[in-house]
FITIKE-702021 format. One record per residue (C-alpha): residue number from 1; x, y, z; residue in one letter. Coordinates in steps of 0.1 Angstrom, whole numbers, m for minus. Example, Ala and Ser with C-alpha at 12.3 -4.5 7.8 and 13.67 -1.06 7.14 Angstrom:
// FITIKE-702021
{lose 1; {123; m45; 78}; 'a'}
{lose 2; {137; m11; 71}; 's'}
//
This chain:
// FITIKE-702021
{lose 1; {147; 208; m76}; 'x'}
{lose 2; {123; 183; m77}; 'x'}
{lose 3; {86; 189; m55}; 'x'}
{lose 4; {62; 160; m49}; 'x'}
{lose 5; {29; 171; m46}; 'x'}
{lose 6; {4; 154; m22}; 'x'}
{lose 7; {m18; 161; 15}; 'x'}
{lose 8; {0; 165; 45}; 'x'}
{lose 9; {m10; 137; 72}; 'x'}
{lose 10; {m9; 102; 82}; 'x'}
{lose 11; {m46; 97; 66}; 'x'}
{lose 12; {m29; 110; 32}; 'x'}
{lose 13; {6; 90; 37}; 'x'}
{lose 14; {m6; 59; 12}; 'x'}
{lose 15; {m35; 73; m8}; 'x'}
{lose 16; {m34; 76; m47}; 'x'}
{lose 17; {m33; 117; m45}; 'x'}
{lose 18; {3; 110; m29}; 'x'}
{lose 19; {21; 93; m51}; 'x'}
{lose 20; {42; 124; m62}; 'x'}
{lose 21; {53; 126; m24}; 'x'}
{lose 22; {63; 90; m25}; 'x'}
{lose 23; {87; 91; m58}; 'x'}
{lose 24; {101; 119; m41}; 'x'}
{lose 25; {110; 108; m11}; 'x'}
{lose 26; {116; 75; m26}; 'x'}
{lose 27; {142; 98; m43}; 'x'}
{lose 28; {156; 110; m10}; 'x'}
{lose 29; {159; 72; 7}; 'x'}
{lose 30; {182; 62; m25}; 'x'}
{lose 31; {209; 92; m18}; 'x'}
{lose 32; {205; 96; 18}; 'x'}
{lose 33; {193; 131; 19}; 'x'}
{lose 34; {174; 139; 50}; 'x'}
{lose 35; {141; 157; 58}; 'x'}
{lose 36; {135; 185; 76}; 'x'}
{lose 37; {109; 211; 82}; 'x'}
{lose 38; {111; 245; 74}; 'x'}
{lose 39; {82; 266; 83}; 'x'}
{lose 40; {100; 293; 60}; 'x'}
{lose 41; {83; 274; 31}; 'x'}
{lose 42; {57; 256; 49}; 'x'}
{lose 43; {73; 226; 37}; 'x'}
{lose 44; {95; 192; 44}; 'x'}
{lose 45; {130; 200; 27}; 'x'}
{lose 46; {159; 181; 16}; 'x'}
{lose 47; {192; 192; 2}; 'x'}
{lose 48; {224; 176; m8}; 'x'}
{lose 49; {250; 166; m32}; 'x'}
{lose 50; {241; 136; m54}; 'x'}
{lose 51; {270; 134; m85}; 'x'}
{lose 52; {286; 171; m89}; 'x'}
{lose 53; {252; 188; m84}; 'x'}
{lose 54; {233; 200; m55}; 'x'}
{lose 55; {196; 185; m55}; 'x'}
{lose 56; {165; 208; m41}; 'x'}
{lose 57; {134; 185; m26}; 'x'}
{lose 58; {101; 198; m14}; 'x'}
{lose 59; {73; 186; 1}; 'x'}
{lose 60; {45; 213; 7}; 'x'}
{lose 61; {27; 206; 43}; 'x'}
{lose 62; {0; 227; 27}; 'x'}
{lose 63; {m31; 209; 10}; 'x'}
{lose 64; {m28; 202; m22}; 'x'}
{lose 65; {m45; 233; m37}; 'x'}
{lose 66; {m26; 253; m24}; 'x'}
{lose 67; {4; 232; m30}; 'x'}
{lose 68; {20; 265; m50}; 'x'}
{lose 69; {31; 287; m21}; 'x'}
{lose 70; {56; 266; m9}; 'x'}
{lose 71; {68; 257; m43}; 'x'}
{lose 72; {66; 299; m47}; 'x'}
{lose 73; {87; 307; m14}; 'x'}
{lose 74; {114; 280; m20}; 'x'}
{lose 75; {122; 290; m53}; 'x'}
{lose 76; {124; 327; m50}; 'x'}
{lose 77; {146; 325; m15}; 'x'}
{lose 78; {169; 298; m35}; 'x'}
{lose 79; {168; 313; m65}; 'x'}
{lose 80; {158; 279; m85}; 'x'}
{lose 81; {161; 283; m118}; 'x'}
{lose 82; {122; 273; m134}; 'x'}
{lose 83; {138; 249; m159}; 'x'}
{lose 84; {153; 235; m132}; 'x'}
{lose 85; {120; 226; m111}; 'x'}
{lose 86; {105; 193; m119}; 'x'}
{lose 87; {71; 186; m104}; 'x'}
{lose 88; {61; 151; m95}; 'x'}
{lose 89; {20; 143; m94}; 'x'}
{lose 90; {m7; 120; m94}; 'x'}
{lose 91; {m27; 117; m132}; 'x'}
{lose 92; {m59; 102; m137}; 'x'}
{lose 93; {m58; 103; m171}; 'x'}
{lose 94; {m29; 78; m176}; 'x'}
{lose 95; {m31; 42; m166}; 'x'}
{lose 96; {m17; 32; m133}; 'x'}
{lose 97; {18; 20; m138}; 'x'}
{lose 98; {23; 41; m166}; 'x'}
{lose 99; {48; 77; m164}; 'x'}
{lose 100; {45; 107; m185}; 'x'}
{lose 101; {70; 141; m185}; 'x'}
{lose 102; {63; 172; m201}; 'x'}
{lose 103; {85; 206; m205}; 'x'}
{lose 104; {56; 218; m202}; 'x'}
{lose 105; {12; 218; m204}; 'x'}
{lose 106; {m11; 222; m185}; 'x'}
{lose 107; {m24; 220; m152}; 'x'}
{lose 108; {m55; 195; m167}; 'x'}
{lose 109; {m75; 193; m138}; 'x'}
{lose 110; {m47; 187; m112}; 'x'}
{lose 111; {m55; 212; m80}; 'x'}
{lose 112; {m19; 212; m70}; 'x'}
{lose 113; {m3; 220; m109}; 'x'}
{lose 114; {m30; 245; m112}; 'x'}
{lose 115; {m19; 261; m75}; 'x'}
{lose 116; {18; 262; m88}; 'x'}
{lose 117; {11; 271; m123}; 'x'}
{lose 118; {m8; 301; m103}; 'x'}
{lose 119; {18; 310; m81}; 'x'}
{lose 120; {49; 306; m103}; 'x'}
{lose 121; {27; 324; m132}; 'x'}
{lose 122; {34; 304; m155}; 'x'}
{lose 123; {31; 267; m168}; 'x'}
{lose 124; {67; 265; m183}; 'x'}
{lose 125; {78; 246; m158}; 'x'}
{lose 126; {88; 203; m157}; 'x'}
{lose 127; {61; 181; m146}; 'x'}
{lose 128; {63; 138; m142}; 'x'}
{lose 129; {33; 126; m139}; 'x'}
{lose 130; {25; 94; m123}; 'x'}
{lose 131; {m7; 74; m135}; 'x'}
{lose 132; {m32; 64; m110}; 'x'}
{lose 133; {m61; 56; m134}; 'x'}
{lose 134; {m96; 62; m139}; 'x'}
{lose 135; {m119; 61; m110}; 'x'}
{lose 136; {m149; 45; m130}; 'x'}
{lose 137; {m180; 49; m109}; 'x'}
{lose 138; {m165; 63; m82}; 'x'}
{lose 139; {m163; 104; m75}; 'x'}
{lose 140; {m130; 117; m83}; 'x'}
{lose 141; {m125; 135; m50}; 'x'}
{lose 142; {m128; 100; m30}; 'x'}
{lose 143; {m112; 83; m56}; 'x'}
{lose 144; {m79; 99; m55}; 'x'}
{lose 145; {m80; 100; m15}; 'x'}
{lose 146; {m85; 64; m12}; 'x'}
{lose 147; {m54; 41; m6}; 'x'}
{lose 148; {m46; 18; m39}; 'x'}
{lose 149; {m60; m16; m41}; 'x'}
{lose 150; {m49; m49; m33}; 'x'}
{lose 151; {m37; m53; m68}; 'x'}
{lose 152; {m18; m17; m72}; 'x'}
{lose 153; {m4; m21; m39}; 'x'}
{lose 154; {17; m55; m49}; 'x'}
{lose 155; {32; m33; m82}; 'x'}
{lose 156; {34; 2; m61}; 'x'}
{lose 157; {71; 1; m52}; 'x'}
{lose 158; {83; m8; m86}; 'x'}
{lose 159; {63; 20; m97}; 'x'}
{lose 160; {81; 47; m74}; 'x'}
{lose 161; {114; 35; m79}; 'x'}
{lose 162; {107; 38; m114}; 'x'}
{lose 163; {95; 74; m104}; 'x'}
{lose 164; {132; 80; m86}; 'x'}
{lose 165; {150; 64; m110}; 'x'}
{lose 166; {140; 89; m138}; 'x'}
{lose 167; {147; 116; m115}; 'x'}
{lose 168; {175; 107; m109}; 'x'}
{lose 169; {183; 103; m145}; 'x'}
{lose 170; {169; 140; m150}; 'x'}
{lose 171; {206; 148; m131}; 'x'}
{lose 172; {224; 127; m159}; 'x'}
{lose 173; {211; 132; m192}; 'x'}
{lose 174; {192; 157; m211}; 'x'}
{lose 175; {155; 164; m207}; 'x'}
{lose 176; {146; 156; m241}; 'x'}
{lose 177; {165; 126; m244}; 'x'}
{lose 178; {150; 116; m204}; 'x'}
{lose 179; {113; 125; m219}; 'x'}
{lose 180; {113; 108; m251}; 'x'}
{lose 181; {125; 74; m233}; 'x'}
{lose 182; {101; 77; m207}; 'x'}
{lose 183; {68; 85; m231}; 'x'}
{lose 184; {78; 63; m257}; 'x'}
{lose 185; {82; 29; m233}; 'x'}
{lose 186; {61; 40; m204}; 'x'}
{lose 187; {68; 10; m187}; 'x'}
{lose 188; {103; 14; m181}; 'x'}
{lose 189; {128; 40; m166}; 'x'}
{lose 190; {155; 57; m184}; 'x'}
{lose 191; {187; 41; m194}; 'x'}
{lose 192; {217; 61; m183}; 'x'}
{lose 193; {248; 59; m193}; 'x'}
{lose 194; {242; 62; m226}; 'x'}
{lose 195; {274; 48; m251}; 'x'}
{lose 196; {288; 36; m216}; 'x'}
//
């Protein structure tokens, strides 16, 4: 199951805050898979085969903080598994362009992690986050809502289909071998296939 976090809305669509949504439904363009919305979950769903294994995507049409609920309501009615769940979102803390994934950690700020961390109870669950950089002078809150710049924009799709393509490497290989790739060259996806 993967979830990208992010603000429902056109004004949202393209702003740094979304960038979780966008690998994820970057995700969904790749294998076809197609949205709908299920007020059950107070989300946008997508489900479908991709290899031998069914693939779970959310995206919450709730805020961001309270991002959690849908995550909550999805899981328990489809019984996800939490090691199954991998959580895409936006990091300040890493440059843009650059990926980190965790097993687990915590929420570090992050309104939507901290709403599913709250709602799940617990933070044992997987998270890929997606660097958006520092805002510098600029307040966080209107930093993170603002669309990238001229210069992030030109590198932004490589970025998200980097995003996808470790997801979609998440189906293939094992999460330690997925994680140590993508923190140790952060610039690059995973290699699948491996001894192919």
């Amino acid at each position: 199951m993967f979830v990208g976090l992010g603000n429902p809305g056109a004004q949202y669509e393209h702003t740094r805050h979304n960038i979780g949504r966008m690998v994820v439904e970057a995700f969904a363009r790749r294998f076809g898979l197609t949205w709908k919305e299920d007020r059950r979950f107070i989300a946008n769903t997508a489900r479908g085969v991709v290899g031998v294994d069914t693939v779970h995507l959310l995206l919450p049409l709730t805020y961001m903080n309270l991002s959690g609920d849908a995550v909550r309501r999805y899981v328990d009615y489809f019984k996800i598994p939490l090691d199954s769940l991998v959580v895409v979102a936006d990091d300040i803390a890493l440059p843009f362009g650059r990926m980190r994934l965790r097993g687990v950690g915590s929420a570090g700020g992050h309104n939507g992690l901290k709403s599913v961390e709250g709602c799940l109870q617990t933070a044992g669950y997987k998270r890929l986050r997606m660097g958006i950089g520092q805002p510098g002078e600029a307040m966080l809150a209107v930093y993170v809502l603002e669309n990238f710049s001229y210069e992030e924009q030109q590198e932004l799709p490589k970025f998200i289909d980097r995003g996808a393509e470790t997801l979609m490497c998440l189906m293939k290989e094992s999460f330690s071998h997925v994680m140590t790739v993508v923190n140790t060259d952060l610039t690059k996806p995973p290699v699948t296939g491996r001894g192919e």
